[in-house]
N, C-alpha and C positions, 0 to 999 in steps of 0.2 A: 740656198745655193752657196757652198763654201766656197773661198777664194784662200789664192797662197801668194805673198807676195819678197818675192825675190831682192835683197836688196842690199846695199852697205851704209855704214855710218861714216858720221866725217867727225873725226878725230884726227888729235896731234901724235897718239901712238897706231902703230902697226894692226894692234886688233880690229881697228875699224875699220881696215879694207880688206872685207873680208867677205864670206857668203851670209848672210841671214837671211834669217824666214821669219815670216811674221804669218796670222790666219786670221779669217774672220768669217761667221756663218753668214754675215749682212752683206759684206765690201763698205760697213761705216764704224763696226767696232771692233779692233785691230786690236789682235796680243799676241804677245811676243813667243816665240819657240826656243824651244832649248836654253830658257832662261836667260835669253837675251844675249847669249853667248854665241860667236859664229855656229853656224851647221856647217861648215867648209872652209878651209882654212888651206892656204899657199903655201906651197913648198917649195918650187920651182918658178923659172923666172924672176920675176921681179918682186916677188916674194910678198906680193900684195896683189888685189883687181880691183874694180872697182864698173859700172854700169854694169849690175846685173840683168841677162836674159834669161828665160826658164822655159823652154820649150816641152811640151805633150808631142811625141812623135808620133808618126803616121801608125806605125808598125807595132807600134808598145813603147813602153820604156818612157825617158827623157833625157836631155840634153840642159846641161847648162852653161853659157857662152856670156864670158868678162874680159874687160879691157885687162891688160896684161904691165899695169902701172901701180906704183906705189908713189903715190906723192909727200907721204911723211919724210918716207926716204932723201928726199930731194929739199928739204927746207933746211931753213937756214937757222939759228938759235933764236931769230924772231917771226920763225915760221912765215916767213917770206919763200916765194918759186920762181926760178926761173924758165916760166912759161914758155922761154923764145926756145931756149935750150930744148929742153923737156917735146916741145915740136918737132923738131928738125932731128931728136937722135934718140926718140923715144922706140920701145916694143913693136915689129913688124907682127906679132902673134898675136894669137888672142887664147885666153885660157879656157880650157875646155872640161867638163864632169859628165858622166854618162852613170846612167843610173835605172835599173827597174823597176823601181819603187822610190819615191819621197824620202825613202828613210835610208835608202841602200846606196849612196852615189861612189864610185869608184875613184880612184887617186886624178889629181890633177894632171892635165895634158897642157902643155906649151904648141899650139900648131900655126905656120905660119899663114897667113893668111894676104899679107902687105906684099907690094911689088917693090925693087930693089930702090924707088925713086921716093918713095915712100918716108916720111920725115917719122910717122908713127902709125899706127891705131888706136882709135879710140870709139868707144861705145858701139860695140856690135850687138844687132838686134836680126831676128829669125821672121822670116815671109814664109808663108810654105802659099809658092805657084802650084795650083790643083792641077789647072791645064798641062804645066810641062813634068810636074811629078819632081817636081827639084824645090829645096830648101835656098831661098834666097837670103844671104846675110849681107846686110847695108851696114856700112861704117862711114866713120868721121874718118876723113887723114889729108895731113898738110904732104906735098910736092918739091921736088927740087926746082921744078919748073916757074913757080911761084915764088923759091925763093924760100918754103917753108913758112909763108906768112898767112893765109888762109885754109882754113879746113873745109874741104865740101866733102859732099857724099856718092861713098864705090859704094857698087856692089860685087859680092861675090856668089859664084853658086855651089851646093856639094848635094849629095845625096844620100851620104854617109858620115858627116863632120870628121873625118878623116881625111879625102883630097877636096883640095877647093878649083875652082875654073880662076885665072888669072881676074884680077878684078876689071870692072871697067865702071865710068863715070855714070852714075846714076840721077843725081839733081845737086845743082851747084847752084849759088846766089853771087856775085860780083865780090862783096865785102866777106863774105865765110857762111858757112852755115857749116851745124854738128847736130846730134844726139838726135837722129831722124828715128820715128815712131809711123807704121806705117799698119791702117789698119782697111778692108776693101768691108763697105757696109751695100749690100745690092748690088749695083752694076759701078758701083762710085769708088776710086781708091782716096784715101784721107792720109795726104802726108804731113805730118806735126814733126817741127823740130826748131831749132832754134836758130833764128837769124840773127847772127854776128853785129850788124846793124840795120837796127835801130839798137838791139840788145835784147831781147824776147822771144817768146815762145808764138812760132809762125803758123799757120796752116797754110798747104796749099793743096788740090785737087785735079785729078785727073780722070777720064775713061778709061785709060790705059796702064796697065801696070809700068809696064816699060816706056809709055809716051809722054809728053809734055804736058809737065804741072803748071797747075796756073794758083797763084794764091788769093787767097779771098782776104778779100780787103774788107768786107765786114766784120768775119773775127781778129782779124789784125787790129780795127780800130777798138772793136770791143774791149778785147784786153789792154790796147793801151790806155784806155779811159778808168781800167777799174784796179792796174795791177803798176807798180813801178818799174818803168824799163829796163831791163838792162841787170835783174835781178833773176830773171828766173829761166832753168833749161832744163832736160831731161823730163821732155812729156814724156806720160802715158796717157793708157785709156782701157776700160774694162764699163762693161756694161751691169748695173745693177739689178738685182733680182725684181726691181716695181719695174724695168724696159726703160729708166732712163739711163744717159750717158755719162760716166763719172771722166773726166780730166784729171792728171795733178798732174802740177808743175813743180816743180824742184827751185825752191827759193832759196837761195844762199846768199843778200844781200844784206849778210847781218853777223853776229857773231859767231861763232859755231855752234855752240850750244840749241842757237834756235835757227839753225837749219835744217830743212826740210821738206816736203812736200805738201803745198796746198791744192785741198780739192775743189773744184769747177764741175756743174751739173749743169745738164741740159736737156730737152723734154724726151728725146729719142736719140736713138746713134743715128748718125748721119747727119744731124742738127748740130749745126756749129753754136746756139744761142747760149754759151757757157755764163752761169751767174757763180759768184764765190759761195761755196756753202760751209764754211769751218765752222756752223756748229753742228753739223748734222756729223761730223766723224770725228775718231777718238783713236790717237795712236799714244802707244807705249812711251816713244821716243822719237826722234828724226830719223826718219827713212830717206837715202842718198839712192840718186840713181839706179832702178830697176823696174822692174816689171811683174805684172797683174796676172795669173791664172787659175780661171777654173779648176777647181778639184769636187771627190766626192764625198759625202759622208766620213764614209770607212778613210780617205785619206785624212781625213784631217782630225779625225779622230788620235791617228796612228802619227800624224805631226805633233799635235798637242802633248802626246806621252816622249815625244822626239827625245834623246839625250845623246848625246855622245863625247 
C-alpha cells in the first residue's frame, strides 16, 4: 500500500515553503520526489504556504489546500518573528491546486476563506461529511474579539473548493488551540491538534462530528510522559498497511536543520496507546507540516518519475 505525503520544509530561504512530495511503498521508508525540489511552487499571495493538505475527491481528481503564509518573509537578519503581528494582520485565504492526476496540478488559487474579524488563517485541513455530501475545511485563526491573542478552531464548508459557507466555531480550548487533525474511525470522531497550553499535541473525542469533544486525558498524560512539552504540533495520522496506527508530530524544539516529524504507533486506529517508534522510519529530510494519503501503484510509480 503506497502512500504520498504532502508537505514543506523549514528553511531560512523561500524554497522551503513550498509544496513537496515525498512516497513510500510501506508509510516507514520515505523518498523524496522530484529530487527534493518543490512539486508546487507560489506565485500569488504570499508567495509561500506552508501546512500542507492533499485531498482524493469524491468525483475524481484532487485538491490541494495551504496556509497562505510566508514566514521567511517576515524575519528579521537574526531570523526572529513577530508572531503577535503576523496574528492579528496575517492571510484571510487559503491557497488552493486542483489537479487530475498527482502529476498534473494546475496554477495556484488565492481563495478566501476567513471572516472580516479574522486576524489570519492558518493550517487548513479537509473532512469529507458523507452524511451531508459537503467538504468540511477546519482551520486555526485568532479574532479581533480576543484581541488576536488566541487561535481556536472554524470550520468552513464547500462542495467545490471554489465557494466556502461563512465559517463558524468548531472546538476551542480557553488558552488557544491550532493545527486540528480530524480523523472518524467507526462510530468515534478523533480530534488531534495542538493545545496552546500546556504546549503539545492533544487529543480529544467525540460521537458527533459537530458535537462536544471531550479530551482524553490518558493520551495527554501519555505523551507528556514520553515527549517534551511544548515542542511539538501539526499531527497527523495515516494507517499502516500491518492495521496499526501511525501518529507524527511535528517537532521544532530544536535547531532547524533537525526539525521535523516524529512517528508514534499504536496497536489499531482508534487506540490512542501511541509509543515513539523512530527507528522503524526513515526520511529523506524534515518534513514540516502536512498530510498522509493513500495512493496506488501506477500513482506512485508515475510520482517517483515526477520532474518538473
Amino acid at each position: 500500500m503506497p502512500y504520498l505525503f504532502a508537505h514543506f520544509k523549514e528553511k531560512t530561504t523561500v524554497d522551503g515553503e513550498q509544496v513537496y512530495f515525498a512516497v513510500s511503498r510501506d508509510g516507514f521508508l520515505w523518498e523524496e520526489v522530484n529530487g527534493g525540489s518543490p512539486a508546487l511552487t507560489c506565485d500569488r499571495g504570499a508567495g509561500g504556504c506552508r501546512d500542507i493538505e492533499i485531498v482524493r475527491l469524491r468525483d475524481g481528481g484532487f485538491v490541494i489546500v495551504a496556509t497562505d503564509l510566508c514566514i521567511v518573509k517576515h524575519m528579521d537578519e537574526n531570523c526572529n518573528v513577530d508572531w503577535a503581528y503576523i496574528n492579528s494582520h496575517g492571510s484571510r485565504n487559503i491557497s488552493v491546486w486542483r489537479g487530475d492526476t498527482l502529476t498534473s496540478f494546475g496554477e495556484q488559487e488565492t481563495i478566501p476563506v476567513g471572516r472580516e474579524d479574522f486576524g489570519c488563517v492558518w493550517a487548513p485541513e479537509v473532512f469529507y461529511d458523507g452524511d451531508r455530501g459537503v467538504y468540511v475545511v477546519h482551520f486555526s485563526s485568532t479574532t479581533s474579539e480576543n484581541g488576536f491573542k488566541h487561535t481556536q478552531i472554524y470550520r468552513s464548508e464547500t462542495r467545490d473548493f471554489k465557494s466556502f459557507s461563512r465559517p463558524e466555531l468548531f472546538f476551542s480550548r480557553e488558552n488557544g488551540c491550532l493545527d486540528s487533525h480530524l480523523r472518524k474511525i467507526g462510530d468515534r470522531y478523533f480530534l488531534f491538534y495542538k493545545n496552546c497550553v500546556p504546549g503539545r499535541v492533544s487529543l480529544a473525542t467525540s460521537d458527533s462530528l459537530y458535537g462536544e469533544y471531550e479530551d482524553d486525558e490518558d493520551f495527554n498524560a501519555r505523551m507528556d510522559a514520553i515527549d517534551m512539552p511544548g515542542a511539538y504540533e501539526a499531527p497527523t495520522t495515516f494507517v499502516l498497511p500491518d492495521g496499526r496506527w501511525c501518529l507524527m508530530a511535528d517537532f521544532f524544539g530544536c535547531p532547524k536543520p533537525e526539525m521535523g516529524y516524529r512517528p508514534y504507533v499504536s496497536p489499531a486506529p482508534g487506540d490512542a496507546r501511541f509509543s515513539p517508534a523512530p527507528g522503524l522510519f526513515s526520511f529523506p529530510y524534515g518534513f514540516k507540516h502536512g498530510g498522509v494519503m493513500e495512493i496506488d501503484d501506477e500513482e506512485y510509480e508515475k510520482l517517483k518519475r515526477f520532474s518538473n
